[in-house]
Structure formats: C-alpha cells, structure tokens
N, C-alpha and C positions, 0 to 999 in steps of 0.2 A: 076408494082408497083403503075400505077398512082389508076389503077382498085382498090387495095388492100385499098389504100389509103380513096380513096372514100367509099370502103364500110363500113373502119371504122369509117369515121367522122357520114354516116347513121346509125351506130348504135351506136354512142357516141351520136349522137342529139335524140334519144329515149329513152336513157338508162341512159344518162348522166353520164356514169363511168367514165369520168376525173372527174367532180366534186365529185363522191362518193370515189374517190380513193384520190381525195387531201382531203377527209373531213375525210378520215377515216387512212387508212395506210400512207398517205402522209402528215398527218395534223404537225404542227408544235409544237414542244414541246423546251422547255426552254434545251441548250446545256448540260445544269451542268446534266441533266434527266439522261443522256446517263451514267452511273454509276454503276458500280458491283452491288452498292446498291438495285438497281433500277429492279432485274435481276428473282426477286421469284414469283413476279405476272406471266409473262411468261410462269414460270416454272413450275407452279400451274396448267395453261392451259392445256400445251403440256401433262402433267400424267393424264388430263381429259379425252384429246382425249385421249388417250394410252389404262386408263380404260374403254371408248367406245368400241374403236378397240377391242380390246382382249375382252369383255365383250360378244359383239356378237358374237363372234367366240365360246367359251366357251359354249352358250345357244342352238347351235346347238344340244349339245353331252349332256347338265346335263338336268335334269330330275328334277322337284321341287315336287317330291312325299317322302314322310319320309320312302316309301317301296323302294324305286330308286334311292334317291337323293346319299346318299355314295355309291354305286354299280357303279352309275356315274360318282363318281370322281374317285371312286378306277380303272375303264374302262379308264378315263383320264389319269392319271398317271403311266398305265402301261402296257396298249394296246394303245390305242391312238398315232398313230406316231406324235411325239413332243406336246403330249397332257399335259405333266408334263411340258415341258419349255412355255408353254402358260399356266397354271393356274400358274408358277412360275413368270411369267411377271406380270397377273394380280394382286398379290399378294405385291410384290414389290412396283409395280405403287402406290398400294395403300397407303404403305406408305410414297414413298416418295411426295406424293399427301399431305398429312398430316401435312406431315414434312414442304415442302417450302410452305403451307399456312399459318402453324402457324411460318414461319419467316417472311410472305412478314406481317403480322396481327401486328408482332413486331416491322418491317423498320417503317410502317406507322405510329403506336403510335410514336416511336423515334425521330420520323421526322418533327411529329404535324402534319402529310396531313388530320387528322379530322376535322381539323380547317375551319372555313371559307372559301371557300365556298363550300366546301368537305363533308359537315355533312351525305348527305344520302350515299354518295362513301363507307364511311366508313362503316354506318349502312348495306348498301347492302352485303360489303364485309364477314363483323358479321357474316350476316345469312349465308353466303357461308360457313363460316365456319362450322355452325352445321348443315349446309346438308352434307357438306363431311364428320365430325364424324359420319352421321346418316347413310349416302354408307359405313364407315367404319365399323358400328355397322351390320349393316345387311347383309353386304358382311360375318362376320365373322360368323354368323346365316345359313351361304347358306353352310357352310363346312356341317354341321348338323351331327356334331362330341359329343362327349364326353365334350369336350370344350366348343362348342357351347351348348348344351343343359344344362349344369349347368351355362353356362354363362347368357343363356334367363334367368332362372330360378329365376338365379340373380337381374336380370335387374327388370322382371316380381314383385319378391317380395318387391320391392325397392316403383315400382310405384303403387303397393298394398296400400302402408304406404300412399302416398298422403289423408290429410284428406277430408271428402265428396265424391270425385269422385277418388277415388282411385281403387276402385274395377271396377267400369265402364271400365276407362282407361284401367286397365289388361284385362278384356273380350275385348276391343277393340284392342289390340295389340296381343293376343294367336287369337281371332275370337273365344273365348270360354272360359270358366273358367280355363283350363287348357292346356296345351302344347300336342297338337294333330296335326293329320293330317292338318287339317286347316290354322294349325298357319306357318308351314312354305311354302305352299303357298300365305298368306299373304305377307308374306317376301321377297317372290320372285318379288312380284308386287313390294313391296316399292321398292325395291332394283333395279330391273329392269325399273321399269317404271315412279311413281310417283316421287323419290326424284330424279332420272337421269332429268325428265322434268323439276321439282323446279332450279337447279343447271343450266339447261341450259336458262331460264327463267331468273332470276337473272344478269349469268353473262352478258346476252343481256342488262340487264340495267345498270349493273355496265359497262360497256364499254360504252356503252352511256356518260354516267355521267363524264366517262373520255374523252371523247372527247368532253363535253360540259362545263365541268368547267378545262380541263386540266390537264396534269401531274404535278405533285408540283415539285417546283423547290428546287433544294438540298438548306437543310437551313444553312442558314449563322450567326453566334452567332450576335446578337445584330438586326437583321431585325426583326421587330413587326408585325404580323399580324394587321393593322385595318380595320374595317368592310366598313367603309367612303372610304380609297384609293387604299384597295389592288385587287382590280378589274383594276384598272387605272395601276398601280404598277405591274400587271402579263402581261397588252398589252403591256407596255413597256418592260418587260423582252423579250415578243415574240418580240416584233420588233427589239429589237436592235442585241441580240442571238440566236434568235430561229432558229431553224432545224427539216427539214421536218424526221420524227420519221422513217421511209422508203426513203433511204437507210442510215441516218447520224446517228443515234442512234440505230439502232438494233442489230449494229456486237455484243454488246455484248451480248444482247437477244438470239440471236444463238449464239453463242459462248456456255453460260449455256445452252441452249437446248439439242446443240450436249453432252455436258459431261452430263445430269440426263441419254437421252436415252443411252447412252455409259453406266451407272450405272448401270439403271434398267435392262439392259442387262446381265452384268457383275453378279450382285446381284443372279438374277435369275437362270443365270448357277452355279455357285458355292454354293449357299444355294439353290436352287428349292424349290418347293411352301411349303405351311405348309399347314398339314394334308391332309387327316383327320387322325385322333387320336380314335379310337376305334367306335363302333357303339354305337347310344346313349341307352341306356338304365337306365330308373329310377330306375330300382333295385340294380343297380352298380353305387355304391355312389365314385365318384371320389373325391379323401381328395384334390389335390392339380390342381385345374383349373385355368389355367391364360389365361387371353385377351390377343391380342395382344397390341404391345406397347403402342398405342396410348391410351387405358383404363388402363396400366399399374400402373397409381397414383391414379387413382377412386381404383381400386381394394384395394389397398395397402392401403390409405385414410379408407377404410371400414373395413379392416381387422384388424384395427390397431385403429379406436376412441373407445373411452368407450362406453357402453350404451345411459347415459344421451346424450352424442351427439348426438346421429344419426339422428334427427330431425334438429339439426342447419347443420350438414355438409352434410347432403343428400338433403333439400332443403331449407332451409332458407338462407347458404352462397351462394348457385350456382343460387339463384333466385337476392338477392344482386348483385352478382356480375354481374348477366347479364343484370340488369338494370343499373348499373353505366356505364358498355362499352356501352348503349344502350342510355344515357342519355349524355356523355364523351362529345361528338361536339358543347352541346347545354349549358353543364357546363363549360367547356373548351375553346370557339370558337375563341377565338383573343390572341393576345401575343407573349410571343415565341415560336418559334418555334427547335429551335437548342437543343440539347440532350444535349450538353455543357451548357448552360444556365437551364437547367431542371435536375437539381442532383435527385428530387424525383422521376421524372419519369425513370431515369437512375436503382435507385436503388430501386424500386418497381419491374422491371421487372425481375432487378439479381435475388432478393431474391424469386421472385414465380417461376424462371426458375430452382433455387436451392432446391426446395419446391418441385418441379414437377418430376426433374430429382433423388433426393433422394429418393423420394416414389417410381417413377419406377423401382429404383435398388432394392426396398424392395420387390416389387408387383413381379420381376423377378425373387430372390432368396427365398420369401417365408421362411422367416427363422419362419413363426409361426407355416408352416405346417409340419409333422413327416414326415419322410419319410418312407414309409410303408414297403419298398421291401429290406432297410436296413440288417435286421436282416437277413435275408437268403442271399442278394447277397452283401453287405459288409464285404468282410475277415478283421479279425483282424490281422493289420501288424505283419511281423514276429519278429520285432525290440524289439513290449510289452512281447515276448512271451519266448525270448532267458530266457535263466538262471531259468525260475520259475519252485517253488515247486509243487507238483502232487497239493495242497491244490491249488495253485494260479491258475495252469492252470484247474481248476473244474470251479474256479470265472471267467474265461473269458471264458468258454462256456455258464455259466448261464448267464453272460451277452449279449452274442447271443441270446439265448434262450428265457430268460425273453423278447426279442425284446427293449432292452436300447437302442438300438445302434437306432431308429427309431427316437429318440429322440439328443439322444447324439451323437456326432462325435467322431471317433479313429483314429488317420490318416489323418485327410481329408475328411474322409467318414463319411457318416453317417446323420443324419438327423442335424438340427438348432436348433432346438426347446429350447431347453435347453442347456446348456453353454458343451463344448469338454471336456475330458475326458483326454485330453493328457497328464494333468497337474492338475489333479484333485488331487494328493495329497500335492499340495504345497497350494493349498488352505483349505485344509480339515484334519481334524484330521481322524482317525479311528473313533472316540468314533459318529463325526461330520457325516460320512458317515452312519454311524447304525442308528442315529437318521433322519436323511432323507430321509432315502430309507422304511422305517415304520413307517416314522409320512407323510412325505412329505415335503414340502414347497415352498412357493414360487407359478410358473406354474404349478411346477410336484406334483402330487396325491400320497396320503401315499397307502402303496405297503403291510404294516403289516399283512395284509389276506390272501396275495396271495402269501408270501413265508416264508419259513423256516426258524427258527432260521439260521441249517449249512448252507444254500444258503447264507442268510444273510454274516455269517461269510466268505464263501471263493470268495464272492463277494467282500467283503471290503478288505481282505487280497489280490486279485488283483489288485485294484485300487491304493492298498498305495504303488504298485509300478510304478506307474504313473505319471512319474518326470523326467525333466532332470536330467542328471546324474551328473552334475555339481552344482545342487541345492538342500538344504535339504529339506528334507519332512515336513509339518506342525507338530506344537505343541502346545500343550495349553499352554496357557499362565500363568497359574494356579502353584503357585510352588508345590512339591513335598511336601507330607505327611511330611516326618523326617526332611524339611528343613525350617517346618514352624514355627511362633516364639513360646514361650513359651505361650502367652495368647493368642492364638488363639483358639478355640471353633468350632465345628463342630454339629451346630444344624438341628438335623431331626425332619422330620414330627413325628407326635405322632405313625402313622401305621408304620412306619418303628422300630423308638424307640423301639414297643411291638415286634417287628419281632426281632431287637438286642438280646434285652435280652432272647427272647427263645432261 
C-alpha cells in the first residue's frame, strides 16, 4: 500500500489530477444547482456521446455513394446482425438530442443564466444548437431516401432565394448545381466530420465557461442581478452553500441519464429506425415528404404562408430572430432573474412553444397534401352503401373513380385536402353540390370538363345521402314558387327572357 501510495502522489506531482479533478468534476457549485431543473444540459451530452458511439459503428457498414448508400442501409436493416437496432439507436438519439437541447435552451432563458456574467455561456450554447439541427439535417440526408432527396431539394431551393449569393451558396452545399453524386458525399463529410468537430469544439468551451463563471444558482423572485456585486454575491453563495458538483449534485444528473439511455433504448426496439423510404429518384415526384420532427414547423410554416411572405418568413424572421437570441445577454444582462417576476418571458416562450408544436401537428398530418393511393386503397364504408339505389351506388363508384376520395375523406379515410364527405349533405344542397363539382370553388378546381352531366347526377344523388340519420339534409333557404307573396317578380336575364318565350 505504502508502494502504491507513493506512486500516486509521483504521478499527482506531474499530472496534477487532484487539482484537475477539484477544478473540474469536483469544483463547487451553489446546492439549490443540484435540481431536476438543472438535468438537460447533461442530457444533451450523454445522446452526443451515444450519436458518436453508434455513429461509428454505423460508418463501418454504409457506404456514402448515391450507387450504395440505400443498399447499405437496406444491408443494415436486414442482414446486419442488430444492424436495424443500431441505425434505431442512432436515430432516436438523435432526437432525443434535439429534444433536451432545446429544453436545457429554455431552463436557461427561464432562469435568466444569460445574464451577467454568463453572456458567452449562452452565446456558446446558441450555436450548439444549430450544429445539432445542422447533425440533424444532414443525418436525415444520409438516409438518401425519397425523403431525403426532396427534402435537400427543398432546402437547396430555399437557399437558392437568398438574394446575391444565393446560387453560390446552393453549388456550395450540392458541390454542383444540382443533386449528384457529389452532393451526398459532401454530406457525409459535414455530417461525419466537420460539424461532429464544431460540436465537440464548442462544448470544450462551453464547459469551460461553466467552470469559470459557474453554474447559476436557482433563481429566487426578488434577487437582482447587478453587474457591481454579483461577482461578490456568487463567492458568497459558494462559500456559505456550495458543493463539490462530484459526488453532492450529480445523483440527479445520473438519475436522468440512466432514464434518456433507458428511453433511447426502449424507443428504438419498439419503433426501430426510420427508413429508408423508397430509392430517390427525380422522376418519381413524391406529393407528400416530411422531415423529421425537429423540421416538422419549418415544413408546415412553408407549406402554409402565402406567397408575398416567403421572403419575411424564410429569412427576414429567422435572421431577426437569431440576432435578438444573439444580442439577448447584452440587451438583457442585469435584473431579474426569476420566471415569476418575468410574465413576458414566461409567456413569449408558451406562445412560440404553441406556434411550434401546432405547425408540427400540421407538418405531421399534411392536411394540404391528397392522398394519392386513396382512390384505390380506401373502401368506401359499408354503413354509406346499405339501402342505396342502383343510381346512388353508380355515384359512389364515380366517386372512387374520379379519385374524390384523394381529396376528400369517407370514413376516416381518405385524404384532408378538402373538407370529409360524411356529412356533406347537411351542409349542401343538391343544386349546391352541381355547382361545385363544375364550377369549383374555393381549393378544389371546377371538374365541368372532365365529367358528365349523368356522373354529375348520380354523384350528387350519393352524396345527399351523406348525413346522420338523425339529422335533416340541407335546404335552401329560398321559399317555394306557389308560397311566394303576390308582388313578388322573378327577373331574368335578357338571354334567358328570349329562351322563355320560344
């Protein structure tokens, strides 16, 4: 022992790992630290290393050629012994990577840790964030799916619009005018190498910066940040409270450790990875491509502004607003700090978190896109079909047929696009459905060309049986011919007039 001893104090007097381990795992942080609260940055970490781990394991087996790259995943997924539950890990990780960044992004604002003397902690952490969307973007590039290729496309056309260097920028991101071999090579790199090195680069100075200005102390309603004493104000917290962060505050750091890898675990067997989804091809125009979650309100956001916007919401809001989070520490830097005391910032964050999560339910369900496979694999329930006449059941094959249902839902089924069918004649008259389906209105395109008066007819004579049974059907409003008053007049056009009287 005495030996052992000795050899460690020689290599403590060289190495000096007590002092690296009391400045670094062992360094002191304010008691209130130790907080659920406190629990995402951590969290953030451990699905970093995770996306490492599994990352290189993964690069062993894919291939970043557009001739090999899905051959490779598809080898993955189904030769590969537990090649599917490792691209199911990495996939996962990734979002739950995502996910407790952008809550540890929101503790911090809540909390005010921007503040004094915090400002680059924060700035650092910013940019951490869009290198993890930027691993999320290009991870979802590497599937080099169907998905993926109209998603670059997407992306590509967006950063097209950029005015002056817009074109540049796209040859700079394909490695050529167009989406080639090149480009997902490129991709591989970022993905692999340059924004993995950014990300690990970063968090070396955001931990830094945490151990040299501290962890913020959980805020208390009515304590003011000022710039004069709260340097003095934070050694005092450490001395009178403080605790070495190793072993007094981390039970709960592990604690959420063990339950995300418990998750991404779980997550992963039970959903397994996503895609790939078809081979890309640009001559097979996919109607309905969605990002994964984390672009799920970008999509939804672009699928849904008008024209005139697309300039303010594609990059005049998203350049605002990343100057304001980028500017936040330096507008913001003293005061309060308690989320209690701060109602605006309480409810700036609901409202964009309601803004975010409402567009991804829409970016999810896609109600602007048809559904294209409707018309052939959506049966029309047998519920609309009991009782009807030979005429009504001809209208709900033409409405197979015409492909309505791509559009319109029966059932449940069926596409969004356009409002369900279930209950189309409580809203509609007959005379209402004739004029619709051959003038148009509204989203839907007049149809008068492309079908028949009788289609016409035993299309609409299906529909007006398309009602609860407990509810009457539409009517005009219009009273009856023989019950109208005595000076009532019924004035026609001149060309009709001449038509009367012949």
């Amino acid at each position: 022992m005495k030996t052992l001893r000795n050899m460690a104090v020689w290599l403590d007097e060289r190495l000096h790992l007590t002092a690296l381990w009391a400045s670094s795992a062992g360094h002191e942080v304010p008691a209130t630290s130790g907080s659920w609260w406190y629990v995402f940055g951590s969290a953030t970490l451990l699905c970093f290393i995770i996306q490492v781990i599994t990352g290189a394991c993964l690069a062993f087996v894919y291939i970043p050629s557009t001739s090999e790259a899905y051959t490779s995943l598809q080898y993955l997924n189904h030769v590969q012994f537990w090649g599917w539950y490792l691209r199911a890990i990495h996939y996962w990780g990734s979002n739950c990577m995502v996910a407790f960044m952008t809550c540890h992004m929101i503790q911090v604002f809540l909390f005010g840790a921007y503040k004094y003397p915090r400002e680059l902690t924060w700035i650092s952490g910013l940019f951490l964030l869009l290198c993890t969307l930027g691993m999320a973007f290009t991870g979802q590039v590497m599937r080099w799916d169907q998905d993926a290729y109209w998603g670059l496309s997407i992306g590509a056309s967006i950063m097209g619009r950029i005015p002056l260097i817009g074109g540049q920028l796209v040859h700079l991101l394909l490695a050529g005018p167009i989406i080639a071999g090149e480009t997902l090579s490129r991709f591989f790199t970022l993905h692999v190498f340059i924004i993995p090195g950014l990300i690990i680069a970063i968090i070396v100075m955001h931990l830094r910066l945490v151990l040299a200005k501290g962890i913020n102390e959980y805020p208390r309603p009515g304590y003011q940040v000022h710039r004069a004493t709260y340097d003095a104000d934070y050694a005092d917290i450490i001395r009178k409270e403080g605790v070495p962060f190793v072993p007094k505050a981390v039970d709960k750091d592990l604690i959420f450790s063990a339950f995300v890898i418990v998750l991404i675990l779980v997550l992963a067997l039970v959903f397994g990875p996503k895609g790939p989804k078809g081979i890309p091809d640009p001559a097979l125009v996919d109607t309905n491509p969605r990002p994964d979650f984390y672009f799920l309100s970008i999509f939804a956001a672009l699928a849904l502004l008008p024209d005139w916007m697309e300039m303010l919401v594609m990059f005049i809001a998203p350049a605002i607003g990343l100057l304001y989070l980028l500017a936040l520490p330096f507008i913001s830097n003293t005061g309060e700090k308690s989320a209690r005391r701060r109602p605006v910032a309480v409810l700036s964050v609901i409202l964009i978190v309601l803004v975010i999560v409402t567009l991804a339910w829409y970016g999810e369900t896609s109600p602007w896109s048809p559904d294209m496979v409707a018309w052939s694999g959506a049966a029309v329930p047998v519920k609309f079909l009991k009782g009807r006449t030979p005429l009504q059941m001809h209208g709900a094959t033409l409405l197979q047929n015409k492909q309505c249902r791509n559009c319109h839902s029966l059932g449940g089924e069926g596409g969004e696009r356009g409002p369900s069918l279930d209950a189309v004649a409580t809203r509609l008259t007959a005379d209402q459905m004739v004029r619709q389906i051959i003038q148009g209105g509204g989203n839907m395109p007049a149809y008068g060309k492309k079908v028949t008066p009788p289609e016409v007819d035993a299309m609409v004579s299906f529909m007006t049986t398309l009602r609860p049974e407990s509810t009457p059907p539409s009517r005009d409003s219009a009273p009856p011919m023989n019950k109208l008053p005595r000076d009532f007049a019924v004035v026609l056009p001149p060309a009709e007039q001449a038509d009367a009287k012949k």
